[in-house]
Structures are given as structure tokens and as C-alpha cells.
ZAZATI-284660 format. One record per residue (C-alpha): x, y, z. Coordinates in steps of 0.001 Angstrom, whole numbers, padded with zeros to 6 digits, always signed. Layout:
<nodes>
XYZ
...
</nodes>
This chain:
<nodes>
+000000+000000+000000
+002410+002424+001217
+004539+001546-002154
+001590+002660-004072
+001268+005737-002672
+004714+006493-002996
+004535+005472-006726
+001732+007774-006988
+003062+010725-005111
+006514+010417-007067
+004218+010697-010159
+002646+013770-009389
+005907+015158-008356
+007623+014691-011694
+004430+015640-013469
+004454+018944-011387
+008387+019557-012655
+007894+018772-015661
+004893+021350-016150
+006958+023980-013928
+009905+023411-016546
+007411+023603-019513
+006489+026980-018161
+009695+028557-017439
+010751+027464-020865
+007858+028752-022367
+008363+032574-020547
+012186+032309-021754
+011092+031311-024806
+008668+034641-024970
+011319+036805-023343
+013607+035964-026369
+010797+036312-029120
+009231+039450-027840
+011815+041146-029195
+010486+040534-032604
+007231+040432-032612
+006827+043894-033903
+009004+042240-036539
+006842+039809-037452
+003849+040920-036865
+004852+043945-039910
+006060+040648-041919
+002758+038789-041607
+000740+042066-042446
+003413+042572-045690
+002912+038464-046832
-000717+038572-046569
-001596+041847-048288
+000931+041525-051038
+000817+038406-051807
-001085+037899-054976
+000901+040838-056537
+004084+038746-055060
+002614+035735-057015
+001983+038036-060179
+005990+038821-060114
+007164+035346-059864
+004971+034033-062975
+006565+037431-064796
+009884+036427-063964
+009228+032695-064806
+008695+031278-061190
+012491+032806-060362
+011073+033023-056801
+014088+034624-055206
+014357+037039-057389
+011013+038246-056974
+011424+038542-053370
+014773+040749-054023
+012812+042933-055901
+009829+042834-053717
+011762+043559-050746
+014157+046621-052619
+010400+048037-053793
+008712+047847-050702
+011654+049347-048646
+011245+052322-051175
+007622+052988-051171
+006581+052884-047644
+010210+052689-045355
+011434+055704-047622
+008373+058341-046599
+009155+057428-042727
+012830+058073-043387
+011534+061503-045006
+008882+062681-041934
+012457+061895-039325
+014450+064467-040686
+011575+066770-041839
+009918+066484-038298
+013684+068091-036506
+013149+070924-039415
+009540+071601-038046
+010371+072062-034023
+012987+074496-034822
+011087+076862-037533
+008232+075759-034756
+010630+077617-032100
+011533+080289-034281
+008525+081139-035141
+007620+081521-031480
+010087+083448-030956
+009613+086209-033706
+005781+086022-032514
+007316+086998-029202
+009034+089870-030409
+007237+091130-033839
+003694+089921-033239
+001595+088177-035323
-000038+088907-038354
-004027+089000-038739
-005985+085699-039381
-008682+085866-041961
-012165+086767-040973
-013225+083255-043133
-011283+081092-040220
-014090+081612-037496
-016889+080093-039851
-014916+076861-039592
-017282+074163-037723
-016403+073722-034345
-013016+074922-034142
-013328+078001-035719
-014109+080665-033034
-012063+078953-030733
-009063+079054-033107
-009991+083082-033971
-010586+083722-030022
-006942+082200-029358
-005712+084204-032307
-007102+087751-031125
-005485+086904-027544
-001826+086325-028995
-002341+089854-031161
-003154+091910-028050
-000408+090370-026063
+001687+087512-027991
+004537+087421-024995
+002213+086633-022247
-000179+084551-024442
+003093+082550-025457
+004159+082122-022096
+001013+081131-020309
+001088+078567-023102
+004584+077382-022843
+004563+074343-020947
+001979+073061-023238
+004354+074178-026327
+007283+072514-024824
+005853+069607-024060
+004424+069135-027865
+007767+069923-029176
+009159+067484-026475
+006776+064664-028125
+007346+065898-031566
+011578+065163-031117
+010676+061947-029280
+008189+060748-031336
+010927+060951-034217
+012755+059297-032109
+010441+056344-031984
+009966+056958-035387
+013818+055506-035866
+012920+052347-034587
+009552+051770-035836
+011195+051983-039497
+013858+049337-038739
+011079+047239-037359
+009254+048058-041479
+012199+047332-043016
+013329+044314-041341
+009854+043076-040996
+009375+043592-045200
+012953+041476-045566
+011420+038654-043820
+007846+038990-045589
+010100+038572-049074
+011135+035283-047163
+008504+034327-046124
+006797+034714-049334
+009741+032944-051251
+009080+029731-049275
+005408+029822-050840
+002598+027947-049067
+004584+025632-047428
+004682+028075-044609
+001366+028259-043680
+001442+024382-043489
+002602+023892-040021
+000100+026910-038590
-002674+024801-040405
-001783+021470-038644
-001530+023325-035115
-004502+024989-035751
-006423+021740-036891
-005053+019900-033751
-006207+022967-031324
-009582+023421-032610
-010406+020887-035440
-009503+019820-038904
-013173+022011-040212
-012638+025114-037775
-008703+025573-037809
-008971+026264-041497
-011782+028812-041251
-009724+030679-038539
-006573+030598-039976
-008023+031909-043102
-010007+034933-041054
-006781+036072-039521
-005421+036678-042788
-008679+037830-044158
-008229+040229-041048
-005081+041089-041264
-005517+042359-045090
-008529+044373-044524
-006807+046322-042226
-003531+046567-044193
-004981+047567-047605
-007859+049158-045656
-005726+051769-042823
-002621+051849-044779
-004031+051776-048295
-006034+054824-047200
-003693+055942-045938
-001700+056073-048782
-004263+057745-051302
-004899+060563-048828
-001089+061147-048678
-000951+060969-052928
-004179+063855-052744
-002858+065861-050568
+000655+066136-052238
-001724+066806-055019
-004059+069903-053419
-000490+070917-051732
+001290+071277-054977
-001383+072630-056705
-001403+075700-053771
+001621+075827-054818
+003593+074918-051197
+007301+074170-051349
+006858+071723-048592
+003923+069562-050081
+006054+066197-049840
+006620+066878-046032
+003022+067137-046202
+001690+064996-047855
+004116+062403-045957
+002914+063678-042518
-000542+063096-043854
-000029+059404-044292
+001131+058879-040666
-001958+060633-038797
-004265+058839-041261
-002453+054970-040887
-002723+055771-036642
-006357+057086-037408
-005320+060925-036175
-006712+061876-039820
-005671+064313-042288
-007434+067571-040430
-004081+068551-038467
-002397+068886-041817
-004680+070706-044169
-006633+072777-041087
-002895+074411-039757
-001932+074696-043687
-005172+076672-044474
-004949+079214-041618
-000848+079858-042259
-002086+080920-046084
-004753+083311-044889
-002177+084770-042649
+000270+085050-045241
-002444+087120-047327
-003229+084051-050040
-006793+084113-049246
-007807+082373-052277
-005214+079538-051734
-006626+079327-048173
-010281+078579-049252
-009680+076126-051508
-006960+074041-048941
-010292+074380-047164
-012544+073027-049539
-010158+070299-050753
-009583+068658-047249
-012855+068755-045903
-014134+067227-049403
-011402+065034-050275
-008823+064776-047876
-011657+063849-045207
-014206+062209-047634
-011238+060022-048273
-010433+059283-044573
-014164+058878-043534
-015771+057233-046700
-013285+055152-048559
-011622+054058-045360
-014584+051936-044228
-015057+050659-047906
-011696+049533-048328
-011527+047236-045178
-015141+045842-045595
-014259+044754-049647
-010762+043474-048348
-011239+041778-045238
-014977+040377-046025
-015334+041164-042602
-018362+043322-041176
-017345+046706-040634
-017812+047615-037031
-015776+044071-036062
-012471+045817-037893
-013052+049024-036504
-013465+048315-032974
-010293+046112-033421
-008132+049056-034981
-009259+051402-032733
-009218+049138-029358
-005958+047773-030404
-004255+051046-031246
-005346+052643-027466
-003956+049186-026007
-000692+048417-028152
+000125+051343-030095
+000569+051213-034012
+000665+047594-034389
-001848+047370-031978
-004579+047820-035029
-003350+044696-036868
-003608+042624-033095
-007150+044018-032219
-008171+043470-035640
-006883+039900-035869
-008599+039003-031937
-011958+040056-033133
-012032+038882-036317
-011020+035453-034559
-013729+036273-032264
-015973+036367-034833
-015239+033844-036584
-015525+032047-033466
-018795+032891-032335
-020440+032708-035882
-019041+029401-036643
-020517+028192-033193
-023938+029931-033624
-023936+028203-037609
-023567+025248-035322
-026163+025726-032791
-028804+026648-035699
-027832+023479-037685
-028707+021130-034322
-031649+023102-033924
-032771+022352-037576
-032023+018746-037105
-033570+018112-033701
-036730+019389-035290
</nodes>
């Protein structure tokens, strides 16, 4: 007897190790991988939404796979790591004219905004009632203001800062996409078994399959928005005729992809031309970002992700949104992918319950 209890309490001893070495291997094991996980989760997002145009290349270059990803990867790094590389630099330009300005508002004063700015919905009295304050007295406007004007500048140098590092994450993420998207399908092959053992041979499928589905709505959907409003307001920019309409039009794509939206661009441009007497360049900066800058933020946005993703509308945008306010930037792509899963989940399972139903009856 005492033998078998022995035998029984030396099993539950080594099963108790062997789970307590399972888990500290497992946290390791995260500890050494959450290092990249920005990394990959940029190279999943790149795979999935490129990957048909990926597979276009290859047949073009006569299935010369690694190639194709050379190219892909040298393309990719040029279209969307080059703009980031631009707003860095241009965003140390901005806080020093930024402090020079306030300085020569300091001493010289400011000039008069145009009586057009305080028709502007919602902000526009406030923006002309701040603006008649810093005429009458611009040094003590300016300095009851400061800490709140140090403090932006303060974000604006660190958030270029952070900028640095979130393009090495884009580029190195888009080098591994290219391999991952060299390998083919035979990648996805072991996620598909795991999946299938987890949850099912029928449902792993379907959720591996909504992830992605997920993942590309919100990838052509945020940052394929994000991209046209950035190519239309270069557009409206240049056309005003603004030296700095690249700057611009590059800042523009960064508030859109982390859902700011376009107004902080066009708004501040508008009211600087007015002030610099080019009141007809001032109306139609106006005109052109509340109709197309915004239309393109607030209509195609919401089209884009819906057609890509095949994914109802409010599930993406709560997961952009809630993800972004819990993780940050790649946050959007996380929340996105959990309730999609969700989803997934919970319609697969009601399918289910409805099919039973029908049966039993």
C-alpha cells in the first residue's frame, strides 16, 4: 500500500516539474521572441496583403522566386520605409522653424488671421478667439502657453525618435515577408496542422483563413487609405503651390495609418495661407480637405476594409481602434486579428447551434 502511494506521489511530483519546466521554458522562450514580434507581426501584415501581386511577379519572372522577393523587398523598402525616413528628418526641421517662429511672434507679433477662419465648424471661433489673444499680447499669451508648447515639441523630437525604430522594425519586418513569401505555401502548413489539432480539422482552417482575411482588410484598408490621402494631398499641396507639399503629404499618411486623420495637416496649412495674405489659396486648402482629404479618410476608409477583409465593418473598426489605445501602431493589426477570430468564433458556433436546432426538429 504504502509503495503505491509512494509510486503515486513520485508521479505527481515529476508531473508537477515537468509542467513547472514547460512553463519557465515557455516565458524564456517569450522573453527571447518578444523582441520581434513587432518584426513579425509587420512581416505577416506585408505576406498577406501583397501576396497575390508577389505571385503576379514570380509568374513574370518565370517562377524565379528569389528574385522576386529581391525585388519585392528593394520596392517595398522604397515605397513605404522611404516616406518614414523623409517625416524623421523633416519632423527636426519643423520644431525648430516651430521655435523660431515663437520666438519672432514673441518679439514682432503676429499677423491677422482671416475673418473666413471663425466660420470653420467647431473649431473656428475657438481658433480666432486664441488668435485675437496672442495679437493683443503675444509674450504673455506665449508664455502662459509654454509648458503646453514645450511639451508638444518634447513629443514631436521623441516621437521621431520612436519613429527611428519603428522603421527598422518596417524594413526588417518587409525582408522577412520577401522570405517568407519565397518559401510559398509551405509556410502556412505547419500553422494549419496546429490549428487543426487545437480546434479541429473544419474550424482551424476557417480561422486561420479569417486572420489573414483580417489582417488584409486592415492593411490595404488603414494603410491603403492611408496612402491615397497622402498621394491627394501632395496633389491639393502642390497645386497651392507649397514648397513643402512632400513633407506634407508624408505627414498626412502617418496621422491617417494611426487614425489621427488628415485635419491637423490641411486645417494648420489653411490658416498659415490666410495669414500670409493668399486668401484664395486658403479657401480652396479648405474646400479640398474637408471634401477630399476627409471624404477620403471617412468614406473610402470603411469601404476599403469591408471589400478586403470580407469582414463586417464595425468588427475591424473596434479592433483598430481598441488595439491602437492598447498596443500602439501595431496594436490595429492585433485588435483586428482578436476580433475577427472572435468572430469567426462565435459565428461558426452559432452556424452550429442553428444546424442542431434544424435537425432536432
Amino acid at each position: 500500500m504504502n509503495t503505491l502511494l509512494q509510486g503515486k506521489t513520485r508521479g505527481f511530483i515529476e508531473t508537477a516539474l515537468a509542467l513547472l519546466l514547460l512553463l519557465i521554458l515557455l516565458f524564456d522562450l517569450y522573453r527571447v521572441l518578444s523582441v520581434f514580434f513587432g518584426v513579425f507581426t509587420y512581416a505577416i501584415i506585408f505576406s498577406v496583403s501583397f501576396a497575390k501581386l508577389f505571385e503576379r511577379l514570380v509568374a513574370l519572372l518565370k517562377n524565379k522566386r528569389k528574385l522576386a522577393a529581391f525585388i519585392y523587398a528593394l520596392l517595398l523598402i522604397a515605397i513605404i520605409a522611404l516616406p518614414f525616413v523623409y517625416i524623421i528628418s523633416a519632423l527636426g526641421d519643423y520644431a525648430a522653424k516651430a521655435q523660431l517662429w515663437i520666438t519672432n511672434a514673441k518679439i514682432h507679433g503676429v499677423p491677422d488671421i482671416p475673418n473666413w477662419v471663425a466660420g470653420i465648424p467647431f473649431l473656428g471661433k475657438k481658433i480666432a478667439s486664441f488668435w485675437q489673444q496672442l495679437q493683443a499680447d503675444p509674450a504673455t499669451t506665449i508664455a502662459s502657453h509654454e509648458p503646453q508648447i514645450k511639451n508638444m515639441l518634447q513629443r514631436l523630437i521623441s516621437g521621431g525618435a520612436g519613429m527611428v525604430g519603428a522603421t527598422l522594425e518596417f524594413i526588417v519586418g518587409i525582408i522577412v515577408s520577401a522570405i517568407l513569401l519565397a518559401s510559398g505555401k509551405k509556410v502556412l502548413q505547419p500553422v494549419y496542422e496546429i490549428m487543426d489539432n487545437i480546434v479541429g480539422e473544419h474550424d482551424g482552417s476557417i480561422l486561420v483563413d479569417a486572420t489573414g482575411r483580417a489582417v488584409k482588410g486592415v492593411a490595404v484598408g488603414v494603410m491603403g487609405t492611408a496612402f491615397i490621402a497622402a498621394l491627394f494631398a501632395w496633389i491639393g499641396f502642390a497645386i497651392a503651390g507649397i514648397s513643402f507639399a512632400v513633407g506634407l503629404a508624408a505627414l498626412t499618411f502617418f496621422l491617417v495609418v494611426i487614425q489621427v486623420g488628415p485635419l491637423l495637416v490641411w486645417l494648420p496649412v489653411a490658416i498659415w495661407l490666410g495669414t500670409h495674405g493668399q486668401t484664395g489659396w486658403a479657401i480652396f486648402i479648405s474646400i479640398y480637405g474637408l471634401v477630399v482629404l476627409m471624404g477620403i479618410d471617412n468614406i473610402l476608409k470603411p469601404v476599403l476594409i469591408a471589400k478586403s477583409g470580407k469582414l463586417p465593418i464595425l468588427v475591424l473598426f473596434l479592433g483598430v481602434i481598441g488595439g491602437m489605445v492598447a498596443w500602439g501602431f501595431t496594436g490595429m493589426f492585433k485588435g483586428a486579428i482578436i476580433l475577427a477570430v472572435f468572430y469567426t468564433i462565435l459565428h461558426s458556433w452559432l452556424g452550429k447551434r442553428k444546424n442542431s436546432t434544424a435537425l432536432s426538429q
